[in-house]
C-alpha positions in Angstrom: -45.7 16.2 25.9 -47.9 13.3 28.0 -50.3 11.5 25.6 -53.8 12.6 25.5 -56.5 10.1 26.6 -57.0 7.4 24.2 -60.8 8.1 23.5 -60.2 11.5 22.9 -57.0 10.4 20.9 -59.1 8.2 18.9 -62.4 10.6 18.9 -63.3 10.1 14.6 -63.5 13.3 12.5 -66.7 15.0 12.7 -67.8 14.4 8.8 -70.2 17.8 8.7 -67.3 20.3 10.3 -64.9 18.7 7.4 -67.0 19.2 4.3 -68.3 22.3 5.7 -64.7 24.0 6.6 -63.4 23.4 3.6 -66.4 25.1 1.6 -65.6 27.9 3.7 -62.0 27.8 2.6 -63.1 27.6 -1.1 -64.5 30.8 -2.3 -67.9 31.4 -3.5 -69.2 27.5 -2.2 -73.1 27.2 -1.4 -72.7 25.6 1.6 -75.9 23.1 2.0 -73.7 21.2 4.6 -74.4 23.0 7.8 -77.4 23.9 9.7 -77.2 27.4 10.3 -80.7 29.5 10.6 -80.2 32.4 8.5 -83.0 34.9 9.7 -82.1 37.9 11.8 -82.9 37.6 15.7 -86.1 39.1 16.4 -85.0 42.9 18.3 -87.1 42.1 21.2 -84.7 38.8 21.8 -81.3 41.1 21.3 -83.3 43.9 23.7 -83.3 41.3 26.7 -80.0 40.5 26.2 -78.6 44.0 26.2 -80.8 45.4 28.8 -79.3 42.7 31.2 -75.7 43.6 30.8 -77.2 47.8 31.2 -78.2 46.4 34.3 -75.1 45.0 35.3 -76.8 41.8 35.7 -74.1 39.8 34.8 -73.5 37.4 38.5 -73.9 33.9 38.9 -77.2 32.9 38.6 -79.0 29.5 40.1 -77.2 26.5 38.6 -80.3 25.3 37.1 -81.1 28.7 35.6 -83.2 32.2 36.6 -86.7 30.9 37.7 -88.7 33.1 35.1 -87.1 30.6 32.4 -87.3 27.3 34.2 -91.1 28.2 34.7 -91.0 29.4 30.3 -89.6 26.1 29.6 -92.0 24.1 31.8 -94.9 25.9 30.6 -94.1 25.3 27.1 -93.8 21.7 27.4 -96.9 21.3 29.5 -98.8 23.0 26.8 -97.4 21.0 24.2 -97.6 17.4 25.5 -100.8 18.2 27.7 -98.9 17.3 30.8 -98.4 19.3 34.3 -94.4 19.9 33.8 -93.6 21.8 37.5 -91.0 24.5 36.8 -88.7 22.9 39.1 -88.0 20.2 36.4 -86.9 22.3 34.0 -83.3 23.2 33.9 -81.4 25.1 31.5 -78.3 24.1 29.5 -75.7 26.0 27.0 -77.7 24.7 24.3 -79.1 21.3 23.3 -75.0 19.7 23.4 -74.4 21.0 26.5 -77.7 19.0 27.9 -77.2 15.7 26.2 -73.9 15.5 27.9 -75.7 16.6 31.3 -78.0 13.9 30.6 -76.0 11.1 29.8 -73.4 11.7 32.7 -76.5 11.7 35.0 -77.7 7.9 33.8 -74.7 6.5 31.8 -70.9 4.7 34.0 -68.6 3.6 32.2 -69.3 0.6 30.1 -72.9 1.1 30.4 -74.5 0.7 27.0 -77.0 3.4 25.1 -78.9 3.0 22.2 -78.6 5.5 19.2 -80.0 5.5 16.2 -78.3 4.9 13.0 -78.3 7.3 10.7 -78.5 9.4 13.7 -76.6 12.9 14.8 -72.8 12.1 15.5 -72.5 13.4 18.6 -75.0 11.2 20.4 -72.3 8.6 20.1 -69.4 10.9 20.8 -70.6 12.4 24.2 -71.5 8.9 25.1 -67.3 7.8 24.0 -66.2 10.6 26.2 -68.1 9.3 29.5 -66.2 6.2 28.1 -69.9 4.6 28.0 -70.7 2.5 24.7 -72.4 3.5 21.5 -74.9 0.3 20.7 -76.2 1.6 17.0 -80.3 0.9 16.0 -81.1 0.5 12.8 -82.9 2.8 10.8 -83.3 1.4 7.2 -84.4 3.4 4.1 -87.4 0.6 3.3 -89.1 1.3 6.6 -88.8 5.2 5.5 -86.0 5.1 8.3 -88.3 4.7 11.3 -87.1 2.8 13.8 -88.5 -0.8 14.5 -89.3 -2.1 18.4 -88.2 -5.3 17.4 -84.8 -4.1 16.0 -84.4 -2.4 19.3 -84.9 -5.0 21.9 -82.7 -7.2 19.8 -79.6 -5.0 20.8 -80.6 -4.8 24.7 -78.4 -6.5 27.0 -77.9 -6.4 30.7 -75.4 -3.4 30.2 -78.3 -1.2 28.4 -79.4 1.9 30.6 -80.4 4.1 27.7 -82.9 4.7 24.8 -81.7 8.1 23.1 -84.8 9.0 21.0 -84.8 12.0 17.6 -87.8 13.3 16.6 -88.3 15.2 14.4 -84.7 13.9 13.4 -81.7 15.0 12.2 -80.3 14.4 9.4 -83.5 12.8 8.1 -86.7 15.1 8.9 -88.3 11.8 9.6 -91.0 12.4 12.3 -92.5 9.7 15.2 -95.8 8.8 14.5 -98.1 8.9 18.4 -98.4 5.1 18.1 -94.6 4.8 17.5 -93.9 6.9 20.3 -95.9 4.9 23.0 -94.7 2.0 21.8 -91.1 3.6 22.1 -92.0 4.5 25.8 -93.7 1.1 26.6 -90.8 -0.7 25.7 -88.4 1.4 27.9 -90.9 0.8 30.7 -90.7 -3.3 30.4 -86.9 -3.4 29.6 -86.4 -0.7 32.8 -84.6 1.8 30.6 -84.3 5.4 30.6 -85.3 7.4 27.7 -83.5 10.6 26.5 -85.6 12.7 23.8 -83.4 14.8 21.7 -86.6 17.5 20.5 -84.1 20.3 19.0 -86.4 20.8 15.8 -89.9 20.6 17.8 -91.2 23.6 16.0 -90.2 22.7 12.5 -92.6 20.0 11.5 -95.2 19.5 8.0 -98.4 18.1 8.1 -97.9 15.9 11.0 -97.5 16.9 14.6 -94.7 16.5 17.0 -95.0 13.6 19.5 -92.8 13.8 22.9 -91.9 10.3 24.7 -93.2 13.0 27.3 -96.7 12.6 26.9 -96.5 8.9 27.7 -94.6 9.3 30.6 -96.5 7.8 32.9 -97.0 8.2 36.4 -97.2 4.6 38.2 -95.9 3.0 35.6 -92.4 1.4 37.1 -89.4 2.4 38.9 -86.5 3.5 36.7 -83.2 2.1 37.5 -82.3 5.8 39.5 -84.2 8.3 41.6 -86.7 9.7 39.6 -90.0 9.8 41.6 -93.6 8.0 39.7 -91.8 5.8 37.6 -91.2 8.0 35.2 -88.4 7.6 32.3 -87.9 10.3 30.0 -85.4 13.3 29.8 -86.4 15.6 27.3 -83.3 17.9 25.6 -84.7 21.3 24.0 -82.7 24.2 22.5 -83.8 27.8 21.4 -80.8 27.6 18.8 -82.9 26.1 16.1 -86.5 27.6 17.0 -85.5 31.0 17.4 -82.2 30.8 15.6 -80.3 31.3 19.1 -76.9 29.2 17.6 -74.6 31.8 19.1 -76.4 32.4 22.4 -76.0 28.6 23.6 -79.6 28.1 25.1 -81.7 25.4 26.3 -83.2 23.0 28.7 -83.7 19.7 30.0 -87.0 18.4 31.2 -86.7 16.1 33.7 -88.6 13.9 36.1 -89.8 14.7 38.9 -87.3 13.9 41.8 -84.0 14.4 40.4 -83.8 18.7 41.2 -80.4 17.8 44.1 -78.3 15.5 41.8 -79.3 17.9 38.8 -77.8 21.2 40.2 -74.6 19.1 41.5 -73.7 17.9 38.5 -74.3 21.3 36.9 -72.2 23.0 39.0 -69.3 20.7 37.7 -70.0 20.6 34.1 -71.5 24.3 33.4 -72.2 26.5 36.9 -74.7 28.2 35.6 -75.5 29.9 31.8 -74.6 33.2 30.9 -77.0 35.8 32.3 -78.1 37.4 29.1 -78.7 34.1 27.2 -81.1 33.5 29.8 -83.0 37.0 29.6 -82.7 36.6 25.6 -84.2 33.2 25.9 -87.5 34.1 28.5 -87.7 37.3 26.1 -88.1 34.5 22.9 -90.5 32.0 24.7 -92.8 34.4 26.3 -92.6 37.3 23.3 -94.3 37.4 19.8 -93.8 34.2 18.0 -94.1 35.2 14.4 -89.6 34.0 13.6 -90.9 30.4 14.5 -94.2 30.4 11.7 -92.1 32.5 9.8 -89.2 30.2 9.5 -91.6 27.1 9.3 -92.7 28.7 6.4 -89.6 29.1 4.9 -88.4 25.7 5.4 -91.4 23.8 4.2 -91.3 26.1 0.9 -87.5 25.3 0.2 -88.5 21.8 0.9 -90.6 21.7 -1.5 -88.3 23.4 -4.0 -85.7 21.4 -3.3 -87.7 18.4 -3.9 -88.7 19.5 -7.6 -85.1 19.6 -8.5 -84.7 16.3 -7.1 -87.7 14.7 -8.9 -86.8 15.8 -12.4 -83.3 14.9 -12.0 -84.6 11.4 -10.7 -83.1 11.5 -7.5 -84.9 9.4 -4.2 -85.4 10.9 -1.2 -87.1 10.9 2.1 -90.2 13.7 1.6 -89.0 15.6 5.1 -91.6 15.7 7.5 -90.4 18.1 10.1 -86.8 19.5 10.7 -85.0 21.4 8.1 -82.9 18.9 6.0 -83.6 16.9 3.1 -81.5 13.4 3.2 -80.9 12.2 -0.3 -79.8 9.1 -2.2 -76.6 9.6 -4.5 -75.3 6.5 -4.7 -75.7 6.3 -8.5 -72.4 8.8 -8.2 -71.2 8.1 -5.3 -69.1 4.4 -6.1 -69.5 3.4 -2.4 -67.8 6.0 -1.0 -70.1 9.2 -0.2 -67.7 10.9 2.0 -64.7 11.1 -1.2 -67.1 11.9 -3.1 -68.6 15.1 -1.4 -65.2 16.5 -1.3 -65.0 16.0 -5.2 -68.4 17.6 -5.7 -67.5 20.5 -3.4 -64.2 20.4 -5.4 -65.7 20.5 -8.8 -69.4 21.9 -8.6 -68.4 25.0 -5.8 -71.3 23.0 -3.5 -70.7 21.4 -0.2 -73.4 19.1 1.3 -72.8 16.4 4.4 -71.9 13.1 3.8 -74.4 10.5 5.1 -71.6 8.5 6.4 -71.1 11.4 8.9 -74.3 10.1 10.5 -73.8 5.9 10.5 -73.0 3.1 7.9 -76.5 3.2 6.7 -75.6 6.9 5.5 -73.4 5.7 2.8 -75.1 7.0 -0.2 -77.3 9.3 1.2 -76.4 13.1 1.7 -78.0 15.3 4.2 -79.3 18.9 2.8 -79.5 21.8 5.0 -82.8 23.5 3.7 -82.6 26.8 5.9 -80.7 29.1 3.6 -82.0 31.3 1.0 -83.8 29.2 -1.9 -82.0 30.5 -5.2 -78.7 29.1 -3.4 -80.3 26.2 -2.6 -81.9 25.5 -6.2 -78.8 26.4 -8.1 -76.7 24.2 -6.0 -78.9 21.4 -6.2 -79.0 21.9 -9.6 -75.5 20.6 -9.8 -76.2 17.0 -8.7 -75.6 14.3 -11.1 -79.1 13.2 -12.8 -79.6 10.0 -11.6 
């Protein structure tokens, strides 16, 4: 048969999906390797979702999504950055994925550089690869608690660089952007005329320290983006209900947008999606405008296994970064690892019946580190952790 294309021919192994499928080919593994919310959907949620198809509800719907939601979403972020978010900005994607690729196609040609963090989520330089765009890797390094530097930044900006893409609270680290960071973030976009994508997946899940948008220093009158946005401002924000209300299956979320971009938005959703299923749509106004006792509840749940998981770690004298928000723990091994944390996770699944992601499956600075999914039930998690080599 013809050849595939060579950037999908030469796409790299996704590290997480390897570790994790073959846990699930070994039986009994605790799988710590995959973030998978394990609470059942709240029944008012699965309610919406079947009354629509009783309804027969199940046409197209507006590209951008049912108005009810746009106006959910929108609503929700103004009440959370303290910022007038018009519905009309809001536009709903198959899930966070879905929307980073919307977003990138929307600012990013080919050979147009964007800035990802390093250790950062491997598909933010994936979906970047397949719009044949570059990948230009920021350092986050373990003595700055992994936060990322503005200086290290503008070192890596050249005339090619369109986009900042931005994770907070992050995964695979839980680390969580002070408000100072984040308007210094923002500022920086503003004087080197970039565009800044916010990938907020986990903006419910975070300890002791709030959640900061690069939306609540969007500014108004503060500089014309290289594009069409109207005011100046910068930021595309990429939320899903897949984490907050354990949606994984339903494929649900939104971009928030600025203002002035609604035309080229729903044309380039029409080629990429059409529009989102009907009932993912009703499920997903039923979550954000219902009770909200799955999202405390699962905060809850999270912070406590943090915590549990971090005693095992201390008395086996294991470092880590204390998460601040997200559910995963990212953890150094490299006393065990002989330089090569992605062999060795195999071996450990191999021999110890526990799977956890490498931390090379997030960057080079990952090699070491592993990432652990805190979201299952916390005997699992203690007895595989457990396991680890004392340090």
């Amino acid at each position: 048969m013809p050849e595939l294309s060579p950037h999908v021919r030469n796409a790299p192994a996704n590290q997480i999906r390897e570790i994790t499928q073959s846990a699930w080919a070994q039986p009994n593994s605790i799988v710590l390797s995959i973030g998978e919310p394990g609470f059942p959907t709240p029944p008012h949620i699965l309610e919406a979702a079947r009354a629509t198809l009783e309804r027969d509800e199940t046409g197209y719907t507006p590209n951008a999504g049912i108005m009810p939601l746009r106006a959910a979403f929108a609503e929700r972020a103004s009440r959370q950055n303290g910022v007038d978010v018009a519905p009309g900005r809001a536009f709903v994607t198959a899930g966070a994925q879905q929307g980073l690729h919307l977003a990138m196609s929307m600012l990013l040609d080919a050979g147009d550089e964007i800035l990802i963090p390093n250790p950062g989520y491997p598909t933010f330089a994936m979906t970047a690869r397949l719009l044949h765009a570059e990948p230009v890797e920021y350092p986050l390094y373990p003595e700055f608690d992994f936060q990322p530097r503005i200086e290290d930044i503008e070192a890596l900006i050249t005339p090619r660089t369109r986009v900042l893409l931005l994770n907070s609270p992050s995964n695979p680290l839980g680390a969580v952007f002070s408000a100072d960071l984040v308007r210094e973030l923002v500022q920086l976009a503003r004087r080197r005329d970039l565009w800044i994508i916010s990938d907020e997946c986990y903006e419910a899940f975070t300890y002791d320290v709030p959640h900061i948008s690069p939306l609540a220093y969007d500014g108004v009158g503060s500089g014309s983006a290289s594009g069409t946005a109207a005011g100046g401002e910068r930021v595309i924000v990429s939320v899903t209900l897949s984490k907050t209300y354990g949606l994984t299956g339903l494929r649900i979320g939104a971009l928030i947008t600025p203002a002035g971009l609604e035309t080229q938005m729903s044309t380039v959703m029409e080629s990429i999606v059409s529009c989102v299923a009907s009932p993912s749509q009703y499920a997903a106004l039923a979550a954000l405008t219902g009770p909200q006792d799955y999202v405390s509840d699962a905060a809850a749940h999270y912070r406590a296994n943090r915590d549990a998981a971090a005693l095992v770690l201390d008395a086996k004298g294991i470092p880590y970064l204390k998460a601040q928000g997200a559910f995963y723990l990212w953890a150094d091994v490299s006393h065990a690892t002989n330089g090569n944390v992605r062999s060795w996770t195999q071996k450990f699944l191999s021999e110890e019946g526990v799977a956890v992601a490498p931390g090379t499956a997030f960057g080079s600075i990952g090699e070491g580190w592993i990432r652990i999914a805190l979201c299952g039930g916390r005997e699992e998690l203690v007895t595989g952790l457990n396991r680890l080599p004392a340090r």
